[in-house]
N, C-alpha and C positions, 0 to 999 in steps of 0.2 A: 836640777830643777828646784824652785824654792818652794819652803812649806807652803805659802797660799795656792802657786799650783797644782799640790798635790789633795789638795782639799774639793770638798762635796759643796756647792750653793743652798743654804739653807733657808728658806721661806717659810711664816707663820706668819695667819692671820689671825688676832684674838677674839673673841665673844663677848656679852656681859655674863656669861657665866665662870661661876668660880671664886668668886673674889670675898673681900671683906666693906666693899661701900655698900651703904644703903640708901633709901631712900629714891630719890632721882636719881640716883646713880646707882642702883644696884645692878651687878654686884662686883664687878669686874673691873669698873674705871680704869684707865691707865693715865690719867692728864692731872697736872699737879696745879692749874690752872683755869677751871672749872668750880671752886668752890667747895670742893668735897674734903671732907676731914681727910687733913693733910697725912694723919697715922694710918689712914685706909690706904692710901693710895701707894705709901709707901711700902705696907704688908704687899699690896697687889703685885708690886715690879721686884718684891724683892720674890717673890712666889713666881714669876714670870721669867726671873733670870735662872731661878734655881732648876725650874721645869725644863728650862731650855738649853744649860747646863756652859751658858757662859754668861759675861757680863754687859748688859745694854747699853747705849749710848739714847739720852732724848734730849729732844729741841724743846726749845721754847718757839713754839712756831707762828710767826707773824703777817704769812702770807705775803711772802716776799720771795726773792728768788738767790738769797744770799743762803750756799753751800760749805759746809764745813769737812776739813781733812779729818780724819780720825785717825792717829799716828801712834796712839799709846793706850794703854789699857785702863779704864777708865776706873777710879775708886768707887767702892759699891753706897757710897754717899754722894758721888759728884750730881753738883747742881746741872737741871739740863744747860744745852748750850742757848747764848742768849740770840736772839734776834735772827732763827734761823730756820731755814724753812726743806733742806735737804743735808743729807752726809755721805760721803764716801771714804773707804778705806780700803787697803790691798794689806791689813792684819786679821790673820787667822785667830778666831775664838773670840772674836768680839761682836756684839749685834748691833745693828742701826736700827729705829725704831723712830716711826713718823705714826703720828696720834690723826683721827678723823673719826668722823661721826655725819657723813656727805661728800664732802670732799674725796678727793679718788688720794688713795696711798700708793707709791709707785714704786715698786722694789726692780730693781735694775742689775745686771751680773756680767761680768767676762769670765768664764769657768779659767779660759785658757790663761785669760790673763794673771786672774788672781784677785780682783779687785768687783767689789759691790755698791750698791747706791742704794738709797733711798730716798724719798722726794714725797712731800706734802703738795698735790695739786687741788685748789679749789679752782675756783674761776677765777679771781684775782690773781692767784700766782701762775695759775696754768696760762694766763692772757700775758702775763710780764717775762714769759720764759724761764720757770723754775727747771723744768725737764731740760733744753738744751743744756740749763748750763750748769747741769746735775753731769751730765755726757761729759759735756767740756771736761767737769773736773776729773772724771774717772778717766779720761784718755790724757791726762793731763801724769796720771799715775801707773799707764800704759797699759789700759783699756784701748780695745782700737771697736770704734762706733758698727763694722759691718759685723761682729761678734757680742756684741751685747743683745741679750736675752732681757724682755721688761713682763713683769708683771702686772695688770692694772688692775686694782684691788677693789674691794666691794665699795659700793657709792651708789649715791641717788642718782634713778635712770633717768634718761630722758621724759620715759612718758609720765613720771613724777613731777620732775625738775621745773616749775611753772615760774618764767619770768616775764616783765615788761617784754612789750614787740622792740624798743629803742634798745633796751637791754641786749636782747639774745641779736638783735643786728650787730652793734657793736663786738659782741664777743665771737660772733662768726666772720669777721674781719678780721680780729687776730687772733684766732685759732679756727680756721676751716674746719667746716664739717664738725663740728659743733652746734646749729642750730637745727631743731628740731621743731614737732608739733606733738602734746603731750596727749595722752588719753582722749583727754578731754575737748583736743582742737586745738585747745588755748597754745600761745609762742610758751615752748621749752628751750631748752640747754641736754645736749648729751655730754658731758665729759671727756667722758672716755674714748667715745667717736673721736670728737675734734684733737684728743691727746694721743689715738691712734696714728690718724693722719700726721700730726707734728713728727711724731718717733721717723716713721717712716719717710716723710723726710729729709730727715736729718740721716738715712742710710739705716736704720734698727730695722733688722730681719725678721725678728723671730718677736714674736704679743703677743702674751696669752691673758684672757683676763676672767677675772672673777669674776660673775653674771649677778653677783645676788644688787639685790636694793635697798640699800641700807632702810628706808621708809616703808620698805612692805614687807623685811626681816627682822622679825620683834627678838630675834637673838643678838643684835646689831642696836649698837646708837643710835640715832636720828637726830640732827637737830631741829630740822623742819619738824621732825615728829613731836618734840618736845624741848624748847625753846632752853631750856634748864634737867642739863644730862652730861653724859660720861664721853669718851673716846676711847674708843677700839684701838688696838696698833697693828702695824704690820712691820714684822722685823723681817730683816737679812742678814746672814754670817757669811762664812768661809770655816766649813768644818776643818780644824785640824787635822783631824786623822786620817 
C-alpha cells in the first residue's frame, strides 16, 4: 500500500484571526492579491504552513475552471500558481489552499485513493464547471468519483446572496438548484445548493458542508460586506503518518 493510502484527509478552514495584516484586512489575510502589505501576508502563510506542519500550495485564482496537478513539494517561496482556480494531488504532506471571502471553497478527498482536491467556486466558475473538472482531474490520478467525499466550505447564503431576476435565471440553468428567494423576497443565488446538486450528479456520495455565512460571520471575510478585505483559506492534505 502506498504512503498517500496510509494517510488521514486533512481539512482546515481559516478565520481573520491570528495574523499580522491590518487595517481592512485584519488580521489574518491569506490572498497576496488584495492589496495588503505584501510582508503581512507572507508572515500570515508562512504561520499557516508552520501551524499546519506542512507546506501549502496557492492559486492565483481567476474564476476560471483551469485545475493544476501538484506532483512536487513546493518551495516555502513559490509564487502561487498562475491562472488557476483548483488543485489536486495524490502527494502526502502537502496542502492545497483555495482563498474566498463568498465564494464557496470546495475541498474534495478519496481516503482510499490517496488523492485530494481543492476548488474555488464562485458563480462564475461554479456556472463554467470548475467542480467537475476538479473530479476529472482527481480520477484522472485514480480517484474513482462514487468515493469522493466534498466538503462545501463557508460562503454567502442564499438568503444573503441578492442578485438581478435575469441573473439568478441564468445561473439556475447551468447549475440547478441554485436559484433561490433571499430574506428579503428579492431573486438570490444559493451556491452551495446548486453545487450540491452538480457533485451528485456527477455520482459524489458523501457532502458535508459548512453552514456559516461568510456576511453574517464577522470572523470570516465578506466581500459583499466590505468591498476592500482579506480571504480566508480552506486547505486539504494527505497526512503522512
Amino acid at each position: 500500500m502506498s504512503p498517500a493510502r496510509q494517510g488521514r484527509v486533512r481539512r482546515v478552514v481559516s478565520t481573520r484571526a491570528g495574523g499580522r495584516s491590518s487595517g481592512a484586512f485584519s488580521t489574518f489575510n491569506l490572498s497576496a492579491g488584495v492589496g495588503d502589505d505584501p510582508a503581512a501576508v507572507t508572515a500570515n502563510r508562512a504561520r499557516l504552513s508552520a501551524e499546519l506542519g506542512v507546506p501549502v500550495v496557492f492559486l492565483e485564482q481567476v474564476h476560471g475552471t483551469r485545475v493544476a496537478t501538484v506532483d512536487a513539494v513546493p518551495a516555502p517561496d513559490a509564487p502561487d500558481i498562475p491562472d488557476t482556480d483548483a488543485a489536486v494531488t495524490a502527494l502526502p504532506g502537502v496542502g492545497l489552499a483555495v482563498l474566498a471571502a463568498d465564494c464557496v471553497p470546495v475541498l474534495l478527498a478519496d481516503p482510499g485513493a490517496g488523492v485530494v482536491g481543492a476548488a474555488h467556486a464562485g458563480r462564475v466558475g461554479s456556472a463554467a464547471g470548475v467542480l467537475p473538472a476538479t473530479v476529472a482531474a482527481m480520477e484522472a490520478l485514480g480517484a474513482r468519483v462514487g468515493s469522493v467525499e466534498v466538503l462545501l466550505g463557508p460562503a454567502i447564503c442564499g438568503g444573503c446572496y441578492e442578485v438581478p431576476e435575469a441573473m439568478r435565471a441564468e445561473m439556475d440553468a447551468r447549475l440547478p438548484g441554485s436559484a433561490v428567494r433571499t430574506r428579503r423576497g428579492t431573486p438570490g443565488l444559493d451556491l452551495r445548493a446548486g453545487l450540491y446538486h452538480q457533485l451528485t450528479a456527477l455520482g459524489v456520495g458523501r457532502i458535508g458542508g459548512d453552514p456559516r455565512c461568510t456576511l453574517e460571520t464577522r470572523d470570516l471575510y465578506s466581500h459583499r460586506r466590505a468591498a476592500r478585505t482579506g480571504r480566508q483559506a480552506a486547505i486539504t492534505w494527505l497526512d503522512p503518518s
